[in-house]
C-alpha angles and dihedrals in degrees: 000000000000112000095230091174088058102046082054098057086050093052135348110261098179089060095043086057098055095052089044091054087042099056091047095053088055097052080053101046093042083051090051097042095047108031097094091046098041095049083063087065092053096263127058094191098058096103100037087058093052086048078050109044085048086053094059090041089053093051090049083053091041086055094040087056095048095058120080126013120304084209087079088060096083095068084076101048099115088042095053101048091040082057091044089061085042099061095038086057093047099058089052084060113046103356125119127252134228135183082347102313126107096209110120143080117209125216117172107306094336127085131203129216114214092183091063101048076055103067093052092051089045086058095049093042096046093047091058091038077061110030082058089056113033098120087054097036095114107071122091091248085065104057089040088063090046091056087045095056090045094044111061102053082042093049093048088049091053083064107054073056096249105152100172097040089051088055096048079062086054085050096047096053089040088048099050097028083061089054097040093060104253104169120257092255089065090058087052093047087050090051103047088051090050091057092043090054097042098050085040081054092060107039095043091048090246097142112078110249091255091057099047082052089055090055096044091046092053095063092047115000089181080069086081114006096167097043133017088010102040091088091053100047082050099059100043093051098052093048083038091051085048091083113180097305097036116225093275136266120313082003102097104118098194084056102038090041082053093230088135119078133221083001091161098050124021099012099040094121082062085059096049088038088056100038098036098028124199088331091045092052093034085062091050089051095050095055092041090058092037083064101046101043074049087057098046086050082051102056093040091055100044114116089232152029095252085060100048089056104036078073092037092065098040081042093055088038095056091041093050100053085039099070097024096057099044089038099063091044088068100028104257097120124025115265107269111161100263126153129224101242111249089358119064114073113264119111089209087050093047098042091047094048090050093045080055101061086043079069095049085042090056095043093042087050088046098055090059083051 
């Protein structure tokens, strides 16, 4: 009989599961969501091959971060976030752009994302920048070199311009400061210099026009139904016209009539809300909430504090992009850009969130160690 008990203190199952039933529902969703408009370019399965051929990629590099000890990382810490700068400006350099943003490198019919790798080597980088200090994390020196570590690569993906990418940093240093112990005046500091760059964004016409128009739209879409709010009444009305049962696989209207937009990357959870209605979105949200609660098991029972918030940060991370992404689908958050973690269409975006629970794997494996 197979010791189940004992595989699982090797390696968590559970949370290996629900990626791998995640990942599943997206191919099926991005299939769903591009297949009228694929067929068009001579192969409708052009896109769902590339989500699949990332997929495979991620699990090899799943694999790749469970073995070893994650302890070692730590010796290349300086190399990988210098690499990690290094990259970012790169891609400001020669990379491609796309919808206004340089952020990509092209090879062949695949395209990278720096900017996601580096979330993931911000999070390592910042847990050992922490894990070194704990017991000084609580002078203002110390929260101005955390702000420095967090704001160059955020300030090089501004740039790019990459304004969602650039807040899931923000995520990521709230997320693992609250775990590493800063005191609660740093929080206040952080808040009230948040309010002062924001209103100086606005005044001084930092924000691009389009992103002035998402926030004006949030507040009242109906201001502008055929431009700035037409993403957001989509894709109200295609979760809304799901009903409890949805309307069936490859049968959402708004989807296959190609009134929603984006609908295989950043509005994916419209095209499950309007296939699989109420009970299609309610099991996303399930195994969305089995991996985090997963995550957060993961970081308590971990031997030390660079493990704890190694999953802090992929924790924040998911959690972030959770309730920002689906928020903004039903107009609950303004439309930022944002992807659904193992679900939305982007091969950087898959392999990174895969790589991820290959840490949480590791650390998990180590605390029964």
């Amino acid at each position: 009989m197979i010791n189940l008990i004992g595989i699982n203190r090797k390696i968590d199952l559970t949370m290996l599961l629900s990626v791998i039933l995640l990942c599943i529902y997206g191919a099926i969703a991005v299939f769903s969501a591009t297949q009228s408009n694929a067929s068009a370019s001579g192969d409708q399965y052009f896109l769902l091959k590339k989500e699949i051929l990332a997929m495979l990629i991620g699990f090899i590099a799943l694999i790749v971060m469970t073995l070893g000890d994650y302890n070692r990382w730590k010796t290349y810490i300086v190399p990988l976030y210098i690499l990690n700068i290094v990259l970012l400006m790169v891609v400001l350099a020669i990379g491609s752009s796309h919808k206004g943003a340089q952020s990509w490198f092209e090879i062949g019919s695949f395209q990278l994302q720096p900017s996601e790798f580096s979330k993931l080597i911000l999070i390592v980088t910042l847990a050992s920048f922490f894990a070194n200090r704990r017991s000084q994390l609580d002078s203002i020196q110390d929260l101005g070199m955390s702000l420095l570590h967090v704001g160059i690569p955020l300030l090089l993906v501004l740039l790019q311009p990459d304004l969602g990418t650039a807040l899931c940093y923000v995520a990521i240093l709230l997320g693992m400061m609250l775990v590493a112990g800063f005191p609660a005046r740093h929080f206040a500091i952080l808040a009230i210099a948040g309010i002062i760059v924001v209103f100086c964004a606005v005044q001084f016409h930092v924000l691009q026009d389009y992103q002035l128009s998402r926030l004006t739209v949030f507040v009242n879409p109906d201001n502008d139904p055929r431009g700035a709010g037409y993403n957001l009444l989509q894709s109200k009305i295609a979760v809304g016209s799901g009903q409890f049962f949805g309307k069936g696989l490859f049968s959402g209207t708004q989807t296959r009539l190609q009134f929603l937009p984006e609908r295989h990357t950043d509005f994916i959870f419209s095209v499950i809300g309007e296939e699989a209605g109420f009970i299609g979105a309610a099991l996303l949200l399930i195994l969305f909430l089995v991996l985090i609660v997963r995550g957060i098991r993961t970081a308590a029972y971990s031997k030390n504090m660079f493990g704890t918030l190694l999953a802090a940060g992929i924790v924040s991370l998911w959690l972030f992009q959770i309730l920002v992404n689906i928020g903004m689908t039903i107009g609950l958050m303004p439309i930022t850009g944002i992807p659904l973690p193992f679900v939305s269409y982007g091969n950087s975006s898959l392999m990174v969130h895969l790589m991820s629970v290959g840490i949480l794997l590791n650390v998990y494996t180590r605390s029964y160690v």
